[in-house]
N, C-alpha and C positions, 0 to 999 in steps of 0.2 A: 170439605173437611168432614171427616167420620166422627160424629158425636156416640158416644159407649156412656148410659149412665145406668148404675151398679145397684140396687136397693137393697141393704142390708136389715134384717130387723134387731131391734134393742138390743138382742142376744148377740148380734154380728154373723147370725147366718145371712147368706146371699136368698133373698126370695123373689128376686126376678131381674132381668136388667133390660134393655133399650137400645139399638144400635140404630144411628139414621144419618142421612147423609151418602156425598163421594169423595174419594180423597181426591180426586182430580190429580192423582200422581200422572199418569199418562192417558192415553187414549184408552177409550170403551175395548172392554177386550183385552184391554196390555195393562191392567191397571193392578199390578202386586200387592199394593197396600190392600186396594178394596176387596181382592180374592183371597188376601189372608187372612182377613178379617173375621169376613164371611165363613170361610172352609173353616175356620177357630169356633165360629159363634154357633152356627148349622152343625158341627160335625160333634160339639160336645153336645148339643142339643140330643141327636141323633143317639150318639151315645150313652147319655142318661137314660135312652126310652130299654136301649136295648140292654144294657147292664143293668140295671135296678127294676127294670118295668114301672119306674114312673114317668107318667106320659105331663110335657109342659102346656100348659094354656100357652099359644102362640100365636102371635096376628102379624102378618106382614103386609107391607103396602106398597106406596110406590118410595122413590127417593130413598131408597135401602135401607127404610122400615122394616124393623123386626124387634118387636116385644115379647120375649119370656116372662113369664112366670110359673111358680113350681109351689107343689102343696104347703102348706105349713105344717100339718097335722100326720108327718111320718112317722112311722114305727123310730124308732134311734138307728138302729143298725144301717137302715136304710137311708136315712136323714144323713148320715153321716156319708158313705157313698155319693151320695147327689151332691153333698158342698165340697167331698174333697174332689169329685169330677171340677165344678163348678169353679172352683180356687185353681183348678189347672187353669179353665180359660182364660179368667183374671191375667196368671202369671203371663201365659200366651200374649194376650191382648197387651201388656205393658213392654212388651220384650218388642213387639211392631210398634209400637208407641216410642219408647224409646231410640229404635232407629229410625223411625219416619216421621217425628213428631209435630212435621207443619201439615200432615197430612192426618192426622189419629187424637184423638183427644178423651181417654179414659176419666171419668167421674164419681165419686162415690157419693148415696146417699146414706145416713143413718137408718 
């Protein structure tokens, strides 16, 4: 199972989230849940750096470990930019969630 948990602050911005786990949908390699996941979670990653030029504090490990987190202290305009990137991925990640759902388990924290 792919655990996704979300960390929103007071205000309800996204300031980082966590993806760990496999979905053990099928075999290493054939595994669509875990490659959508992924290519959702790295590719708005990616995206943020390259659209906004804010770069995330990122750590990855093993077990499809991968922690974001993103400034607190952005200009607004730019603030804004990086959550409505970041509310994409949400949407993305619930939409595989919804169809895979013994394999995806999205989180939110306050």
């Amino acid at each position: 199972m792919i655990y996704v948990t979300i960390n929103r602050t007071e205000s309800g911005n996204i300031q980082s989230f966590t993806m760990m786990g496999h979905a053990d949908f099928a075999e290493h390699g054939e595994d669509i849940v875990c490659a959508g996941a992924s290519a959702v979670t790295l590719g708005m990653v990616n995206s943020i750096e390259v659209l906004t030029g804010v770069a995330a504090k990122a750590e990855q490990g093993e077990s499809g470990y991968l922690h974001c987190a993103f400034p607190e202290n952005l200009p607004v305009d730019t603030s804004a930019k990086v959550q409505l990137l970041l509310e994409a991925m949400v949407l993305s990640l619930q939409e595989i969630e919804k169809a895979y759902g013994k394999h995806i388990k999205i989180s939110f924290k306050p």
